[in-house]
C-alpha positions, 0 to 999 in steps of 0.5 A: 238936126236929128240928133240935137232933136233926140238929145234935146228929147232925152234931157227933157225926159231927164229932167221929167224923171228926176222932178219925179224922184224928188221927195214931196217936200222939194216937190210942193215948192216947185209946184206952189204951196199946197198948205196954203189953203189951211191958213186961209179965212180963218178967224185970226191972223195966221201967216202962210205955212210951207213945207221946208226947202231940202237941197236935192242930194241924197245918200243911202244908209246901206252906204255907210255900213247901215245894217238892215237886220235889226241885229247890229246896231247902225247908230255909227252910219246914221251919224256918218251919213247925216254928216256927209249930208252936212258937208254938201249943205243938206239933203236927203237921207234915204233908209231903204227897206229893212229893220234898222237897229240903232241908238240916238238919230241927231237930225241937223239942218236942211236934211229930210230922214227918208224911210221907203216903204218896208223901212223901220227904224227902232232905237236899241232897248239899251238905256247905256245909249242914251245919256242923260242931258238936261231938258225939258219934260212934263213942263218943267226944266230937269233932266231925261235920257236923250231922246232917240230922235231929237234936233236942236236949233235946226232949219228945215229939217223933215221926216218923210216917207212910208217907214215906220219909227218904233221906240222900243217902249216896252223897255222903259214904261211902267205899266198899271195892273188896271190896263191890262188884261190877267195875262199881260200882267203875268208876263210882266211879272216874269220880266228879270229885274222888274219890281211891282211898286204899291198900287200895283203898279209895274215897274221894268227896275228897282231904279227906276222904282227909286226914281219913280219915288217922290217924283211930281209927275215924273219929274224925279227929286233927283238934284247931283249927276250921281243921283241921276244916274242912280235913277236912269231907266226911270227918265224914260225920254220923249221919242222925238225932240225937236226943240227951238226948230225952224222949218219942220215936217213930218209926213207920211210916216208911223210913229209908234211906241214911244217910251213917254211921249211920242212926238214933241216939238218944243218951241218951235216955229213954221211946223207941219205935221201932215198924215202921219200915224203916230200910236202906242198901246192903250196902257202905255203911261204917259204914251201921249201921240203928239204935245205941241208945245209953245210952237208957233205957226203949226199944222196938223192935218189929215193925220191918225192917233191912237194913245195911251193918253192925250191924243193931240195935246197942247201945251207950253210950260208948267207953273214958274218955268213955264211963266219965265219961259213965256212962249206961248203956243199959238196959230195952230190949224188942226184938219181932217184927224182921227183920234182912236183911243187917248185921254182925250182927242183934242186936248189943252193943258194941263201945262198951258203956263206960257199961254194958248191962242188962236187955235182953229180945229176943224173936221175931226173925228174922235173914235172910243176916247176917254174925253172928245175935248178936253181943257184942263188946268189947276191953280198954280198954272197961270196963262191965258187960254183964248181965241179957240174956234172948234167946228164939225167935229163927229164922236162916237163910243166916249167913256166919260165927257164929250167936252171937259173944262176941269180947272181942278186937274191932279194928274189923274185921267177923267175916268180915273177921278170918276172911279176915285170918286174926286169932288174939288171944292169948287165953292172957296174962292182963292187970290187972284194973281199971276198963277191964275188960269184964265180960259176965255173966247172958246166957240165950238160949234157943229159938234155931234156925239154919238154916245158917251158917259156924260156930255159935257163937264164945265167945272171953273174956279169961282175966282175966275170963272171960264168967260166967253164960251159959245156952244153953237149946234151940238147933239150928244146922247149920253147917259148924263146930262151936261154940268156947268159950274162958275162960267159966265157968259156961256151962249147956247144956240141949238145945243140937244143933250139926249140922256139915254 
């Protein structure tokens, strides 16, 4: 009897240590949904979003001959360890503590990428590693690098951990003389093989100089595989791609310098992204932290961004590509985040062709940003932004708007168009049709700002005016007074601007 009674008493132990080693994902299943809470007495129906489902085996990176160095490259065992995961049916990728080399990570699914504290994995600065494949960027169907760490079509797939994911970008980003300092420019200069491109404008090759020639925002003129090729450093690709994805988190871990954007899931469904960092330097082009685009069903919660541009932006497909594809982004909660510096905090567009709705953003805080909330759209767009609630969000030290509706948008950031002194007509009417942008049904209310260059900017097009905004409880001091042009039904209650 005793010794059933001390085997039963080590089992239970057992048992207590192993549910402890789990990772969080497995964990939260077990324990109930802690995300439930998020999708609860909102303004708009929004089904309950869980963590993916990961089978409990795992296997080590060093076990495949995974170098922690950072002197040789890993791509071959993160390959190899990720289909050994595959061939038990999934599990748990653990990347202990070292600084991990490696080319493009293709994640598969029911697999968690674990990094441990002390884990960093940096992809190569080598573009040979990254073939160009056809894709999706800027909106627009084209072709880009491979991006360093993608899926495509998976089901519960996660990046969790403490580590951090660092792309190397400083090998593929041009960069603007106006973004840095004398010095930064100088080193520049001194890089082998970089050029400076008219308005001084940095630029790592004469290739990707080539490329970077007559492209429409980044999307190169570029039609056979030779030309392409000819232009490979300038499809400088997205850090993370998860496209078509079914079941996604990212938790805990640090995302920083990216060569475009940082992350991007791209239509996908049931997304969680839950305190995480994602960063780049504030001169990083196009060095958006998070696009989410035509995703559905999505978190964003207690997470921190810090950009050289969008902060947390939202998107789904530009012009005709982004009307045929007709996915639009929609149930979205995002939950007690921090923007540091970006174009804008909390953003939407420019490519919204597919449409937007049903966004709740709630208890954030935007810290420096060129813009705090910013819509923006042009003609030639289309789709419908709508049913959009914004509530208690705090805002210090903005550079121009606390809140922007521009449906003139050309590319340029809002403080580059102040500087460029851009004043679009916003008299001529145009035709209505389906390349129209509608923004409507947009309440945003418990606002507070506390300095910023102009309060707000509502700046609509005359043949479809924005309809349908609430502006409910909202103090901004600023050294301008706020703008409203072709709008109709905007309400105001209790809403002070303090020009200083």
């Amino acid at each position: 009897m005793k010794k059933r009674l001390i085997h039963t008493l080590l089992v239970t132990i057992a048992i207590a240590m192993s549910a402890n080693a789990q990772p969080s994902c497995c964990k939260d299943q077990q324990e109930g949904n802690p995300y439930k809470k998020y999708t609860e007495n909102l303004p708009f129906a929004m089904p309950e979003v869980k963590a993916p489902v990961i089978p409990d085996y795992k296997v080590n990176l060093k076990d495949f001959g995974g170098d922690s160095t950072g002197r040789a490259l890993c791509t071959d065992a993160f390959a190899k360890a990720i289909d050994a995961l595959v061939q038990k049916g999934g599990g748990h990728l653990i990347v202990p503590s070292g600084v991990w080399l490696t080319g493009p990570i293709v994640l598969k699914s029911n697999i968690d990428l674990h990094l441990k504290a002390g884990a960093i994995i940096q992809f190569a600065a080598d573009e040979t590693l990254y073939p160009i494949i056809k894709t999706s960027f800027e909106g627009l169907d084209t072709r880009r690098c491979q991006s360093p760490l993608s899926a495509n079509g998976a089901e519960n797939i996660s990046i969790t951990g403490k580590g951090a994911i660092d792309g190397n970008g400083q090998y593929w980003r041009p960069v603007k003389r106006s973004k840095v300092t004398a010095s930064q420019w100088k080193d520049l200069l001194a890089v082998p093989g970089s050029v400076v491109m008219p308005g001084d404008y940095w630029a790592p090759t004469a290739s990707y100089a080539k490329g970077h020639q007559g492209a429409d925002l980044n999307v190169p003129t570029a039609k056979t595989d030779e030309e392409f090729e000819a232009i490979h450093r300038f499809l400088r690709p997205v850090m993370i791609s998860l496209v078509s994805c079914k079941n996604v988190m990212l938790k805990g871990v640090i995302f920083q310098n990216s060569p475009a954007w940082n992350i991007h899931p791209l239509m996908c469904e049931n997304v969680i992204i839950d305190n995480i960092l994602a960063r780049n330097p504030s001169y990083a082009q196009n060095g958006d932290a998070l696009d989410l685009e035509s995703c559905k069903n999505a978190l964003i919660v207690n997470s921190r961004f810090d950009a050289g541009d969008d902060g947390i932006c939202i998107k789904s497909g530009k012009d005709a590509d982004g009307r045929k594809r007709g996915i639009p982004c929609e149930n979205v909660v995002v939950d007690g985040c921090t923007v540091f510096a970006g174009h804008g905090g909390f953003v939407v567009g420019s490519e919204m062709s597919g449409g937007v709705r049903n966004f709740k953003v709630q208890d954030c805080q935007f810290l420096g940003t060129d813009v705090g909330l910013r819509f923006k759209s042009t003609r030639g767009r289309g789709g419908i932004v709508e049913n959009i609630f914004i509530d208690n969000i705090s805002m210090m030290d903005i550079k121009t708007d606390a809140i922007t509706f521009n449906m003139y948008y050309g590319g340029k950031s809002v403080a580059e168009m102040i500087a460029d002194g851009d004043k679009p007509d916003n008299t001529t009417k145009k035709p209505v049709d389906e390349t129209t942008p509608i923004f409507r049904n947009i309440d945003i209310q418990n606002v507070v700002c506390n300095g910023a260059g102009r309060a707000m900017e509502f700046n609509g097009l005359p043949e479809m005016p924005m309809d349908g905004i609430n502006l409910k409880n909202i103090t901004i001091r600023a050294k301008q007074d706020a703008t409203f042009t072709n709008c109709t039904n905007i309400k105001k209650e209790n809403v002070k601007v303090v020009v200083e």
